[in-house]
MARPA-38582 format. One record per residue (C-alpha): residue number from 1; x, y, z; residue in one letter. Coordinates in steps of 0.001 Angstrom, whole numbers, m for minus. Layout:
// MARPA-38582
(voza NUM; (X; Y; Z); 'A')
...
This chain:
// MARPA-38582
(voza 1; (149980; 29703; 102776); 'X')
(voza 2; (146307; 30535; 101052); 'X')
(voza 3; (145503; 29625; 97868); 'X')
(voza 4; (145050; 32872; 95769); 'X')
(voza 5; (141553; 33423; 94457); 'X')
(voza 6; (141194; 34091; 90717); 'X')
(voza 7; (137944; 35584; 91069); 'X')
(voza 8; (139192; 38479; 93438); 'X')
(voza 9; (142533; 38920; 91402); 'X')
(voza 10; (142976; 42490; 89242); 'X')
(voza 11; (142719; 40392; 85695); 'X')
(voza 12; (139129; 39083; 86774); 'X')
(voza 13; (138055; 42487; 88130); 'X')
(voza 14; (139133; 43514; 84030); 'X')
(voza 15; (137106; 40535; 82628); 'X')
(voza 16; (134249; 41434; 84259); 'X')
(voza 17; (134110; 44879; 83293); 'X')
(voza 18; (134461; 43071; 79715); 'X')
(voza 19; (131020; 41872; 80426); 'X')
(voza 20; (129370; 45162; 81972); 'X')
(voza 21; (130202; 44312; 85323); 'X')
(voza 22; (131142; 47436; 87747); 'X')
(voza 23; (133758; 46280; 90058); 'X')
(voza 24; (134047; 48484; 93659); 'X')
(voza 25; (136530; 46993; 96198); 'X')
(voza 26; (136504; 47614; 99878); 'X')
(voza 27; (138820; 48972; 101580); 'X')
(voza 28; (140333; 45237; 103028); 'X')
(voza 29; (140753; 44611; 99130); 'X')
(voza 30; (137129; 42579; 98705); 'X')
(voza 31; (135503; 42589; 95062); 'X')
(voza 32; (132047; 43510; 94611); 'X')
(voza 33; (130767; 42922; 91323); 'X')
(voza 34; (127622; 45023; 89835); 'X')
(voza 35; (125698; 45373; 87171); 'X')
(voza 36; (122606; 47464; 86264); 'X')
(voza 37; (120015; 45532; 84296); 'X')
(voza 38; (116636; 45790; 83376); 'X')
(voza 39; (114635; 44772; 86034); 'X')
(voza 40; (116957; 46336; 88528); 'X')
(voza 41; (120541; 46126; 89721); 'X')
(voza 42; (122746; 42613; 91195); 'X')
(voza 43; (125438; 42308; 92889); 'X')
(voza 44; (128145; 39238; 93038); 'X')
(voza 45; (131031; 38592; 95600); 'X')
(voza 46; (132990; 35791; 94493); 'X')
(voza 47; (135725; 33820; 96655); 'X')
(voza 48; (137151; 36578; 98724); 'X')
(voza 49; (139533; 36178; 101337); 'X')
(voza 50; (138108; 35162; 104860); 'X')
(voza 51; (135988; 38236; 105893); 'X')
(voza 52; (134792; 39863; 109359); 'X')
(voza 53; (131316; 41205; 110399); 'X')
(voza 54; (133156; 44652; 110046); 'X')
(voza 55; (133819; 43937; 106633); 'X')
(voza 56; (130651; 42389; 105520); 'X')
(voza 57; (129220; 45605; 106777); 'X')
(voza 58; (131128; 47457; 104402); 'X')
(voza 59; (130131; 45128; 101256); 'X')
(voza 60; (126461; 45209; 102382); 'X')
(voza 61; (126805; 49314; 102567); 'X')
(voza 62; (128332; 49288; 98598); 'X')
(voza 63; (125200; 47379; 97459); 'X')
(voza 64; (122831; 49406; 99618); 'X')
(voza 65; (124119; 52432; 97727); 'X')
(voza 66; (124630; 50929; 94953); 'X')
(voza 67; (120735; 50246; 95225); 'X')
(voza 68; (121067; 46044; 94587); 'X')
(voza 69; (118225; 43666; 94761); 'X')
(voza 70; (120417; 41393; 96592); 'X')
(voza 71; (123612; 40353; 97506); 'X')
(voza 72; (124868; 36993; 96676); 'X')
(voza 73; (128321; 35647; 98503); 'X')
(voza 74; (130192; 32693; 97492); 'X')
(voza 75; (132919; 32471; 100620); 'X')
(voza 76; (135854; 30835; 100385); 'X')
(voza 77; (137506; 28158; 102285); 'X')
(voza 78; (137053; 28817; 105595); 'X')
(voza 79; (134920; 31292; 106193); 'X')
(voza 80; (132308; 31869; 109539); 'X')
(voza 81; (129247; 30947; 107946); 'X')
(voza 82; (127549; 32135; 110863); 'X')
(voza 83; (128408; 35678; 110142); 'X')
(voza 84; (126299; 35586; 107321); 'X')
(voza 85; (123268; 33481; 108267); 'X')
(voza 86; (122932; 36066; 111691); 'X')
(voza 87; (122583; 38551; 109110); 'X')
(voza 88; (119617; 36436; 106978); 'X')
(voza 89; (121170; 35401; 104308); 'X')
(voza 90; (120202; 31749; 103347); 'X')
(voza 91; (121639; 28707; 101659); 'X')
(voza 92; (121173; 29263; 97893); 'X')
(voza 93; (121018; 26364; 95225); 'X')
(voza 94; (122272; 28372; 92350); 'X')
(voza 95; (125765; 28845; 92579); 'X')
(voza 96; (127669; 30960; 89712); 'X')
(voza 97; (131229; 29279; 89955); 'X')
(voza 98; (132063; 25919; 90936); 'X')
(voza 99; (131262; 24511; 94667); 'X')
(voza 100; (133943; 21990; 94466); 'X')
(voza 101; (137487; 22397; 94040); 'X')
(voza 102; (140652; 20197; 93792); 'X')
(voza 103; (144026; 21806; 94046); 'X')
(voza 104; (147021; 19923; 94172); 'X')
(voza 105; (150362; 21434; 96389); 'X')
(voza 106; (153287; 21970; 93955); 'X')
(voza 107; (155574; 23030; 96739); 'X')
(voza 108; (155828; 19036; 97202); 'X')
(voza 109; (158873; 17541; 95681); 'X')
(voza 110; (158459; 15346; 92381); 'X')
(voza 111; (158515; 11997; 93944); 'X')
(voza 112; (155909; 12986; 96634); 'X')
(voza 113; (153985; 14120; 93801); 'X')
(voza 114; (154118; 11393; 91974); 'X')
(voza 115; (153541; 9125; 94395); 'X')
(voza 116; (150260; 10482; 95009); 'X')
(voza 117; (149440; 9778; 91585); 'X')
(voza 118; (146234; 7119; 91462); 'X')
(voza 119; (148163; 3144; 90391); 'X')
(voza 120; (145909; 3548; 87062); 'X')
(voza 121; (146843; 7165; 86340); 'X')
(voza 122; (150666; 6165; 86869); 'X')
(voza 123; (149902; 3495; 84368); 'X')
(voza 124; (148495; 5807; 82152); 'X')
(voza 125; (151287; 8295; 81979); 'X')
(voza 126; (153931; 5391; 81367); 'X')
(voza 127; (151582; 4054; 78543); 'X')
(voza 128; (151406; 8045; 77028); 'X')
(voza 129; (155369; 7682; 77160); 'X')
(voza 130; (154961; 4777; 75205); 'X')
(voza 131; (152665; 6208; 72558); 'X')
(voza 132; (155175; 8133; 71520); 'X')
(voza 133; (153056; 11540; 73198); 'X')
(voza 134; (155178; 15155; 73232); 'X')
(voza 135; (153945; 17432; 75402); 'X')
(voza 136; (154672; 21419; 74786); 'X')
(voza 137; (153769; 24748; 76876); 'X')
(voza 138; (152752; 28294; 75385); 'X')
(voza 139; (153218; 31271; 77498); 'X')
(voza 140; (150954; 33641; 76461); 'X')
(voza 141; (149378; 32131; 73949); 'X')
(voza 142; (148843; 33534; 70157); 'X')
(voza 143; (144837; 34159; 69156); 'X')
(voza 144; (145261; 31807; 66427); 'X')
(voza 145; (146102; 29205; 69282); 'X')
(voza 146; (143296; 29749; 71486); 'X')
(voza 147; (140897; 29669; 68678); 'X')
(voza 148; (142539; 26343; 67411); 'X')
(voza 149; (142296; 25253; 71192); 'X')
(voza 150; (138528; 26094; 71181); 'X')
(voza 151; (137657; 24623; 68367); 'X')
(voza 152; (138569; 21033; 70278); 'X')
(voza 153; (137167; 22277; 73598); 'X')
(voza 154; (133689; 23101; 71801); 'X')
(voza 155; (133518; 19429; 70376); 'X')
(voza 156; (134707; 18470; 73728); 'X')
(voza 157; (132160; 19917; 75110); 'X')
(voza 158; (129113; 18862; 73065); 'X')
(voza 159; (130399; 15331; 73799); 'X')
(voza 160; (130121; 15632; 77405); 'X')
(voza 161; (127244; 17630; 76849); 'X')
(voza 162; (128405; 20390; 79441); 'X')
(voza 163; (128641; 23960; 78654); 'X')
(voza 164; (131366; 25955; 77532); 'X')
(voza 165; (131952; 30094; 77238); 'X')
(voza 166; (131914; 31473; 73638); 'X')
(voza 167; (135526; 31922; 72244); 'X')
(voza 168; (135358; 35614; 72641); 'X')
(voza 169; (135803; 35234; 76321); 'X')
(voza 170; (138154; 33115; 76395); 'X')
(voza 171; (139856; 35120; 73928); 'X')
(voza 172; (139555; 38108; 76591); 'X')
(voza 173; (140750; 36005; 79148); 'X')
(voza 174; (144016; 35590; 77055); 'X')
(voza 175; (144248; 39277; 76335); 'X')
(voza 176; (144162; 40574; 79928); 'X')
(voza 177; (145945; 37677; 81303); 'X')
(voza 178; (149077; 38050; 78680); 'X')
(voza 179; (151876; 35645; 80100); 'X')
(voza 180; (149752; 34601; 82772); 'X')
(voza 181; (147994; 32608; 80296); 'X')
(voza 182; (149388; 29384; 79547); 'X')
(voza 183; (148432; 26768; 76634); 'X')
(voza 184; (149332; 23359; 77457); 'X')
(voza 185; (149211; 21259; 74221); 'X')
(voza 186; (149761; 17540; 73431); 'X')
(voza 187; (150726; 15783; 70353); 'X')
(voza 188; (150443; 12031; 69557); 'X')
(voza 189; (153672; 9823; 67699); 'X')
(voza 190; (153013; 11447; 63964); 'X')
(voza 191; (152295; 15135; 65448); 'X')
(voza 192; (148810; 15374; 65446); 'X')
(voza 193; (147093; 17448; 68430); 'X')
(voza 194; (145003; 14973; 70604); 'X')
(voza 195; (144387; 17320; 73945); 'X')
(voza 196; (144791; 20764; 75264); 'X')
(voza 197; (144418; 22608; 78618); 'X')
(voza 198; (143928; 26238; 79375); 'X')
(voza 199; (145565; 27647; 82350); 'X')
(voza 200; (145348; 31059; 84430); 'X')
(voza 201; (147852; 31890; 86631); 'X')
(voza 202; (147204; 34468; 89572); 'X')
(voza 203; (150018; 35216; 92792); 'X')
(voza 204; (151234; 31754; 94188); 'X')
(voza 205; (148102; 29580; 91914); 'X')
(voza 206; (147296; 28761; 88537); 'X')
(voza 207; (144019; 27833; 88059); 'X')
(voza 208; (142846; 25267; 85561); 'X')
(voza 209; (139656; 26280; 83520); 'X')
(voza 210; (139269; 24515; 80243); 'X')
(voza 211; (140325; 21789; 78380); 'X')
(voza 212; (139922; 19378; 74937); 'X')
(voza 213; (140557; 16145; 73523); 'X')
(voza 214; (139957; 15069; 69697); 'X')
(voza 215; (138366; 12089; 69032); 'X')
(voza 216; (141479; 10729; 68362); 'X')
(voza 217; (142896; 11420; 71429); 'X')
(voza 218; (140136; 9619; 73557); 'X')
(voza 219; (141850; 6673; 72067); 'X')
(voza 220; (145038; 7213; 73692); 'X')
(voza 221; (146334; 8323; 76984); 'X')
(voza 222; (147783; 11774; 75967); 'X')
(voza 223; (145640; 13686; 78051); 'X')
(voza 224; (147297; 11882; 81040); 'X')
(voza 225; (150647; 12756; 79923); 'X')
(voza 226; (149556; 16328; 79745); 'X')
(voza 227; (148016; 17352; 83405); 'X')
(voza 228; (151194; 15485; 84965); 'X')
(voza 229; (153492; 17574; 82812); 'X')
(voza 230; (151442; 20533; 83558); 'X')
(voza 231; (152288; 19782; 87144); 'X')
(voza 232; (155877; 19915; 86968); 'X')
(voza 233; (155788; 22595; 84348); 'X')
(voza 234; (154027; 25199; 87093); 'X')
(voza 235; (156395; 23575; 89837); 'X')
(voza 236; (159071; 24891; 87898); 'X')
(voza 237; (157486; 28123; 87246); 'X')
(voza 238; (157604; 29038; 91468); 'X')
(voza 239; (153559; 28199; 91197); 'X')
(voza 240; (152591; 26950; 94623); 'X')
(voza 241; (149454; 25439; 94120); 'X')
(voza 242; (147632; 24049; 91073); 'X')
(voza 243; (143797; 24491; 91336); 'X')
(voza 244; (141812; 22252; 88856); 'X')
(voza 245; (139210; 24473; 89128); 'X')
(voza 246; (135674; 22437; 89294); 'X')
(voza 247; (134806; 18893; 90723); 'X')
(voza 248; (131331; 16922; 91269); 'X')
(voza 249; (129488; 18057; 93701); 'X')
(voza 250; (126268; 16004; 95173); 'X')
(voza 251; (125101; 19313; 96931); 'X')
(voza 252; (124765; 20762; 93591); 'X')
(voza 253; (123757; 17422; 91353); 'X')
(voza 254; (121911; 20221; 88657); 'X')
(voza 255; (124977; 22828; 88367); 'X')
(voza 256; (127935; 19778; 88181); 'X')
(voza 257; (125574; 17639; 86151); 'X')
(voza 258; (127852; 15988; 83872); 'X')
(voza 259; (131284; 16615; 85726); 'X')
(voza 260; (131542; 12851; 86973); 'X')
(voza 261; (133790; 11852; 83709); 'X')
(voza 262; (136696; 14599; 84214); 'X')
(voza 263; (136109; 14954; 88378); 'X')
(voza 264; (137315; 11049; 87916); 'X')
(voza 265; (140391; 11739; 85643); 'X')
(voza 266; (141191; 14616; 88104); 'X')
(voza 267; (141059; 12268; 91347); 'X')
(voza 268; (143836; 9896; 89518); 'X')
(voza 269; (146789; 13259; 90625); 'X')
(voza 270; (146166; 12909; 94188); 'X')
(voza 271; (144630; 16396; 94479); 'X')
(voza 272; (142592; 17479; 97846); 'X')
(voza 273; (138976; 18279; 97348); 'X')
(voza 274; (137929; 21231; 98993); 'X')
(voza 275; (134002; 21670; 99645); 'X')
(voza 276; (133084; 25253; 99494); 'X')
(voza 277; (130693; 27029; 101781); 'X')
(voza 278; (127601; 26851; 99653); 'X')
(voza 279; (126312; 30324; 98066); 'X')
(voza 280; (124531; 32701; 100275); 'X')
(voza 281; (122018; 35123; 99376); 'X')
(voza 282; (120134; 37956; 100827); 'X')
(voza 283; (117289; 39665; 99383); 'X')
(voza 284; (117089; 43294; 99570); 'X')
(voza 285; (114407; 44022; 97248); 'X')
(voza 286; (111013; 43834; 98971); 'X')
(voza 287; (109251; 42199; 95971); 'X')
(voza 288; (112061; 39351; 95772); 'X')
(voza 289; (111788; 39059; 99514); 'X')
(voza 290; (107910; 38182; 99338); 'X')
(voza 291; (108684; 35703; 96483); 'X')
(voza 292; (111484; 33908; 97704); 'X')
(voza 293; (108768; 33174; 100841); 'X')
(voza 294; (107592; 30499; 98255); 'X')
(voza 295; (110190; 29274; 96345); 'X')
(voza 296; (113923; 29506; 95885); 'X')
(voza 297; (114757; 32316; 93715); 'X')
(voza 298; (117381; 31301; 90477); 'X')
(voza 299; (119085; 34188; 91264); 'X')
Protein backbone atom coordinates (compact mmCIF):
# COMPACT_ATOMS: atom_id res chain seq x y z
CA UNK A 1 0.00 0.00 0.00
CA UNK A 2 1.43 3.71 -1.17
CA UNK A 3 1.52 6.40 0.92
CA UNK A 4 -0.95 9.07 -0.47
CA UNK A 5 0.67 12.29 -1.59
CA UNK A 6 -0.75 15.53 -0.16
CA UNK A 7 0.65 17.56 -2.78
CA UNK A 8 -1.28 15.71 -5.67
CA UNK A 9 -4.55 15.39 -3.50
CA UNK A 10 -7.87 17.65 -4.72
CA UNK A 11 -7.52 20.01 -1.35
CA UNK A 12 -3.84 21.00 -2.47
CA UNK A 13 -4.83 21.43 -6.13
CA UNK A 14 -7.60 24.18 -4.17
CA UNK A 15 -4.75 25.73 -2.07
CA UNK A 16 -2.81 26.40 -4.80
CA UNK A 17 -5.25 28.06 -6.83
CA UNK A 18 -5.52 30.16 -3.40
CA UNK A 19 -2.13 31.37 -4.34
CA UNK A 20 -2.60 31.96 -8.26
CA UNK A 21 -1.51 28.69 -9.14
CA UNK A 22 -3.37 27.04 -12.36
CA UNK A 23 -3.67 23.43 -11.71
CA UNK A 24 -4.09 21.04 -15.18
CA UNK A 25 -4.00 17.25 -14.47
CA UNK A 26 -3.16 14.60 -16.96
CA UNK A 27 -5.07 12.25 -17.93
CA UNK A 28 -3.24 9.33 -15.39
CA UNK A 29 -4.42 11.92 -12.62
CA UNK A 30 -0.75 13.90 -12.40
CA UNK A 31 -0.84 17.66 -11.07
CA UNK A 32 0.81 20.29 -12.91
CA UNK A 33 0.98 23.42 -11.20
CA UNK A 34 1.31 26.94 -13.20
CA UNK A 35 1.53 30.22 -12.78
CA UNK A 36 2.02 33.26 -15.08
CA UNK A 37 4.40 35.84 -13.65
CA UNK A 38 6.26 38.61 -14.73
CA UNK A 39 9.18 37.52 -16.27
CA UNK A 40 7.40 34.61 -17.83
CA UNK A 41 5.45 31.51 -16.86
CA UNK A 42 6.67 28.21 -14.21
CA UNK A 43 5.57 25.24 -13.81
CA UNK A 44 5.73 22.77 -10.55
CA UNK A 45 5.00 18.93 -10.30
CA UNK A 46 5.08 17.93 -6.85
CA UNK A 47 5.17 14.17 -5.49
CA UNK A 48 3.10 12.41 -8.04
CA UNK A 49 2.58 8.89 -8.21
CA UNK A 50 5.38 6.79 -10.00
CA UNK A 51 5.21 8.01 -13.67
CA UNK A 52 6.14 6.47 -17.25
CA UNK A 53 8.02 8.06 -20.23
CA UNK A 54 4.42 8.08 -21.78
CA UNK A 55 3.29 10.13 -19.11
CA UNK A 56 6.11 12.48 -18.68
CA UNK A 57 5.44 13.16 -22.30
CA UNK A 58 2.15 14.29 -21.55
CA UNK A 59 3.29 16.73 -18.54
CA UNK A 60 6.15 18.07 -20.72
CA UNK A 61 3.33 18.72 -23.67
CA UNK A 62 0.98 20.85 -20.83
CA UNK A 63 3.99 23.12 -20.11
CA UNK A 64 5.04 23.37 -23.75
CA UNK A 65 1.58 24.79 -24.37
CA UNK A 66 1.27 26.24 -21.54
CA UNK A 67 4.49 28.18 -22.80
CA UNK A 68 6.75 27.45 -19.26
CA UNK A 69 10.30 28.43 -18.80
CA UNK A 70 10.86 25.17 -17.25
CA UNK A 71 9.62 22.31 -15.69
CA UNK A 72 10.64 21.38 -12.27
CA UNK A 73 9.72 17.60 -10.88
CA UNK A 74 9.99 16.54 -7.41
CA UNK A 75 9.29 12.47 -7.85
CA UNK A 76 8.24 10.51 -5.32
CA UNK A 77 9.45 7.42 -3.74
CA UNK A 78 10.43 5.31 -6.23
CA UNK A 79 10.51 6.72 -9.23
CA UNK A 80 13.05 5.85 -12.57
CA UNK A 81 15.23 8.67 -12.28
CA UNK A 82 16.61 7.73 -15.45
CA UNK A 83 13.50 8.64 -17.27
CA UNK A 84 14.08 12.03 -16.52
CA UNK A 85 17.84 12.60 -16.76
CA UNK A 86 17.55 10.80 -20.66
CA UNK A 87 15.33 13.59 -21.19
CA UNK A 88 18.04 16.48 -19.70
CA UNK A 89 16.74 17.35 -16.84
CA UNK A 90 19.44 17.77 -14.06
CA UNK A 91 19.84 17.46 -10.33
CA UNK A 92 18.56 20.76 -8.85
CA UNK A 93 19.65 22.19 -5.34
CA UNK A 94 16.54 24.14 -4.70
CA UNK A 95 13.90 22.00 -3.73
CA UNK A 96 10.27 23.58 -2.90
CA UNK A 97 8.97 20.87 -0.35
CA UNK A 98 10.88 18.80 1.89
CA UNK A 99 13.58 16.08 0.53
CA UNK A 100 13.28 14.02 3.58
CA UNK A 101 10.43 12.34 4.97
CA UNK A 102 9.57 10.11 8.01
CA UNK A 103 6.30 8.30 8.09
CA UNK A 104 5.48 5.97 10.62
CA UNK A 105 2.93 2.65 9.68
CA UNK A 106 -0.24 2.91 11.83
CA UNK A 107 -1.57 -0.33 10.47
CA UNK A 108 0.97 -1.81 13.22
CA UNK A 109 -0.68 -2.82 16.40
CA UNK A 110 -0.07 -0.58 19.64
CA UNK A 111 2.56 -2.63 21.23
CA UNK A 112 4.61 -2.90 17.96
CA UNK A 113 4.28 0.70 17.91
CA UNK A 114 5.33 1.35 20.95
CA UNK A 115 7.99 -0.71 21.02
CA UNK A 116 9.59 1.10 18.35
CA UNK A 117 9.47 4.04 20.41
CA UNK A 118 13.35 5.39 21.09
CA UNK A 119 14.22 4.09 25.36
CA UNK A 120 14.41 8.08 25.97
CA UNK A 121 11.21 8.96 24.13
CA UNK A 122 9.38 6.04 26.14
CA UNK A 123 10.80 7.76 29.14
CA UNK A 124 9.55 10.86 28.10
CA UNK A 125 5.96 9.94 27.54
CA UNK A 126 5.80 8.13 31.07
CA UNK A 127 7.35 11.36 32.63
CA UNK A 128 4.40 13.60 30.49
CA UNK A 129 1.94 11.05 32.31
CA UNK A 130 3.44 12.08 35.33
CA UNK A 131 3.23 15.83 34.81
CA UNK A 132 -0.08 15.60 35.01
CA UNK A 133 -0.25 16.40 30.74
CA UNK A 134 -4.03 16.00 28.97
CA UNK A 135 -3.92 15.62 25.62
CA UNK A 136 -7.19 16.64 23.36
CA UNK A 137 -8.02 16.38 19.42
CA UNK A 138 -10.09 19.00 17.25
CA UNK A 139 -11.62 17.82 14.11
CA UNK A 140 -11.92 20.54 12.03
CA UNK A 141 -10.70 23.04 13.86
CA UNK A 142 -12.49 26.60 14.71
CA UNK A 143 -10.45 29.90 13.16
CA UNK A 144 -10.14 31.17 16.54
CA UNK A 145 -8.10 27.85 17.21
CA UNK A 146 -5.78 27.96 14.44
CA UNK A 147 -5.00 31.52 15.06
CA UNK A 148 -4.42 30.70 18.85
CA UNK A 149 -2.30 27.68 17.46
CA UNK A 150 -0.24 30.14 15.30
CA UNK A 151 0.37 32.45 17.56
CA UNK A 152 2.68 29.57 19.49
CA UNK A 153 3.95 28.16 16.18
CA UNK A 154 5.23 31.81 15.14
CA UNK A 155 7.24 32.11 18.52
CA UNK A 156 8.14 28.60 17.87
CA UNK A 157 9.43 29.41 15.00
CA UNK A 158 11.53 32.53 15.64
CA UNK A 159 13.16 30.34 18.33
CA UNK A 160 14.35 27.82 16.01
CA UNK A 161 14.87 30.44 13.68
CA UNK A 162 13.15 28.44 10.73
CA UNK A 163 10.44 29.77 8.67
CA UNK A 164 6.90 29.50 8.96
CA UNK A 165 3.74 30.38 6.36
CA UNK A 166 1.68 33.50 7.32
CA UNK A 167 -1.56 32.53 9.25
CA UNK A 168 -3.69 33.22 6.28
CA UNK A 169 -2.53 30.05 4.71
CA UNK A 170 -2.77 28.08 7.18
CA UNK A 171 -6.05 29.44 7.78
CA UNK A 172 -6.88 28.31 4.02
CA UNK A 173 -5.51 25.13 4.63
CA UNK A 174 -8.19 24.69 7.43
CA UNK A 175 -10.96 26.00 5.25
CA UNK A 176 -10.54 23.62 2.29
CA UNK A 177 -9.45 20.80 4.37
CA UNK A 178 -12.73 21.03 6.83
CA UNK A 179 -12.64 17.70 8.95
CA UNK A 180 -9.62 16.66 7.36
CA UNK A 181 -7.95 19.11 9.45
CA UNK A 182 -7.08 18.07 12.78
CA UNK A 183 -5.71 20.23 15.89
CA UNK A 184 -3.87 18.24 18.28
CA UNK A 185 -3.50 20.28 21.54
CA UNK A 186 -1.76 19.65 24.90
CA UNK A 187 -2.31 21.00 28.27
CA UNK A 188 0.03 20.87 31.31
CA UNK A 189 -1.40 19.83 35.27
CA UNK A 190 -3.22 23.48 35.88
CA UNK A 191 -4.61 23.67 32.09
CA UNK A 192 -2.35 25.80 30.48
CA UNK A 193 -1.51 25.04 26.62
CA UNK A 194 2.24 24.02 26.36
CA UNK A 195 2.27 22.40 22.57
CA UNK A 196 0.21 21.99 19.50
CA UNK A 197 0.40 20.09 16.16
CA UNK A 198 -1.35 20.68 12.91
CA UNK A 199 -2.40 17.77 10.92
CA UNK A 200 -3.75 17.14 7.21
CA UNK A 201 -5.29 14.17 6.42
CA UNK A 202 -5.52 12.93 2.67
CA UNK A 203 -6.88 8.97 1.51
CA UNK A 204 -5.03 6.34 3.76
CA UNK A 205 -2.22 9.41 5.30
CA UNK A 206 -2.26 12.28 7.42
CA UNK A 207 0.44 14.36 7.01
CA UNK A 208 2.07 16.35 9.76
CA UNK A 209 2.95 20.06 8.84
CA UNK A 210 3.27 22.37 11.77
CA UNK A 211 3.67 22.50 15.20
CA UNK A 212 4.36 24.79 18.69
CA UNK A 213 5.53 24.71 22.07
CA UNK A 214 5.37 27.74 24.71
CA UNK A 215 8.16 28.46 26.59
CA UNK A 216 6.66 26.80 29.23
CA UNK A 217 6.26 23.77 27.62
CA UNK A 218 10.02 23.34 26.62
CA UNK A 219 10.24 22.75 30.29
CA UNK A 220 8.23 19.74 30.31
CA UNK A 221 7.71 16.72 28.23
CA UNK A 222 4.16 17.47 26.88
CA UNK A 223 5.10 17.62 23.46
CA UNK A 224 6.10 13.90 23.81
CA UNK A 225 2.86 12.98 25.16
CA UNK A 226 1.26 14.64 22.22
CA UNK A 227 2.88 13.00 18.83
CA UNK A 228 2.40 9.46 20.63
CA UNK A 229 -1.25 10.25 21.25
CA UNK A 230 -1.48 11.62 17.84
CA UNK A 231 -0.40 8.19 16.76
CA UNK A 232 -3.02 6.22 18.24
CA UNK A 233 -5.55 8.93 17.70
CA UNK A 234 -5.10 8.51 13.57
CA UNK A 235 -4.78 4.61 14.21
CA UNK A 236 -8.12 4.82 15.43
CA UNK A 237 -9.31 7.05 12.79
CA UNK A 238 -8.59 3.97 9.85
CA UNK A 239 -5.34 6.38 8.94
CA UNK A 240 -2.74 4.02 7.56
CA UNK A 241 0.24 5.91 7.65
CA UNK A 242 1.38 8.98 9.58
CA UNK A 243 3.83 11.17 7.54
CA UNK A 244 5.82 13.71 9.71
CA UNK A 245 6.28 15.59 6.88
CA UNK A 246 10.08 17.06 6.81
CA UNK A 247 13.43 15.62 8.24
CA UNK A 248 17.28 16.79 7.94
CA UNK A 249 18.63 16.30 5.02
CA UNK A 250 22.66 16.58 4.37
CA UNK A 251 21.92 16.74 0.52
CA UNK A 252 20.12 19.85 1.17
CA UNK A 253 22.22 21.35 4.41
CA UNK A 254 20.80 25.20 3.11
CA UNK A 255 16.91 24.23 2.63
CA UNK A 256 16.77 21.87 6.17
CA UNK A 257 19.10 24.31 7.87
CA UNK A 258 17.83 24.30 11.26
CA UNK A 259 15.67 20.99 11.20
CA UNK A 260 18.33 18.96 13.35
CA UNK A 261 16.34 19.88 16.80
CA UNK A 262 12.73 18.44 15.72
CA UNK A 263 14.29 15.68 12.93
CA UNK A 264 15.81 14.37 16.52
CA UNK A 265 12.49 14.45 18.53
CA UNK A 266 10.91 12.79 15.42
CA UNK A 267 13.58 9.81 15.28
CA UNK A 268 12.58 8.98 19.15
CA UNK A 269 8.75 7.20 17.32
CA UNK A 270 10.58 4.75 15.35
CA UNK A 271 9.50 6.29 12.03
CA UNK A 272 11.33 5.19 8.55
CA UNK A 273 13.14 7.92 6.76
CA UNK A 274 12.52 8.00 3.28
CA UNK A 275 15.16 9.94 0.98
CA UNK A 276 13.44 11.48 -1.92
CA UNK A 277 14.71 11.58 -5.45
CA UNK A 278 16.25 15.00 -5.42
CA UNK A 279 14.39 17.83 -7.60
CA UNK A 280 14.82 17.78 -11.28
CA UNK A 281 14.70 20.55 -13.57
CA UNK A 282 14.66 21.25 -17.21
CA UNK A 283 15.05 24.47 -18.82
CA UNK A 284 12.92 25.33 -21.64
CA UNK A 285 13.53 28.88 -22.00
CA UNK A 286 16.57 29.53 -24.21
CA UNK A 287 17.84 32.48 -22.09
CA UNK A 288 17.67 30.27 -18.76
CA UNK A 289 19.28 27.49 -20.72
CA UNK A 290 22.47 29.72 -21.58
CA UNK A 291 22.58 30.84 -17.89
CA UNK A 292 22.21 27.80 -16.11
CA UNK A 293 25.59 26.83 -18.42
CA UNK A 294 27.27 28.86 -15.54
CA UNK A 295 25.63 28.48 -12.53
CA UNK A 296 22.75 26.67 -10.91
CA UNK A 297 19.65 28.52 -11.41
CA UNK A 298 17.41 29.20 -7.81
CA UNK A 299 14.64 28.28 -9.64
Amino acid sequence: MSIASLRQSKPWESYLRFLNWDVVTTKSGIKIAVMKTILGTVSKVQRPKVFNSEELDEIEAVCKDRKCMFIKIESGFGQDEKILTERGYQESKFPLSPPSTMYIDLGESEQELWKKVSKSGKYSVKRAGREGSKVEFIEGPSKKDVEEFYKMAKETSKRGKFYIQPVKDLLKKREIFGKNCFLGRVFDKNGELVGAKLFFGNKNTVTFMYGGTSKLGRKGKGGYELMWQSILYFKGLGFQFLDLEGVDDDRFPIFTKGWGGFSHFKEKFGGVVLRLPPPYIKYTSPVLKFLSKFQELPL
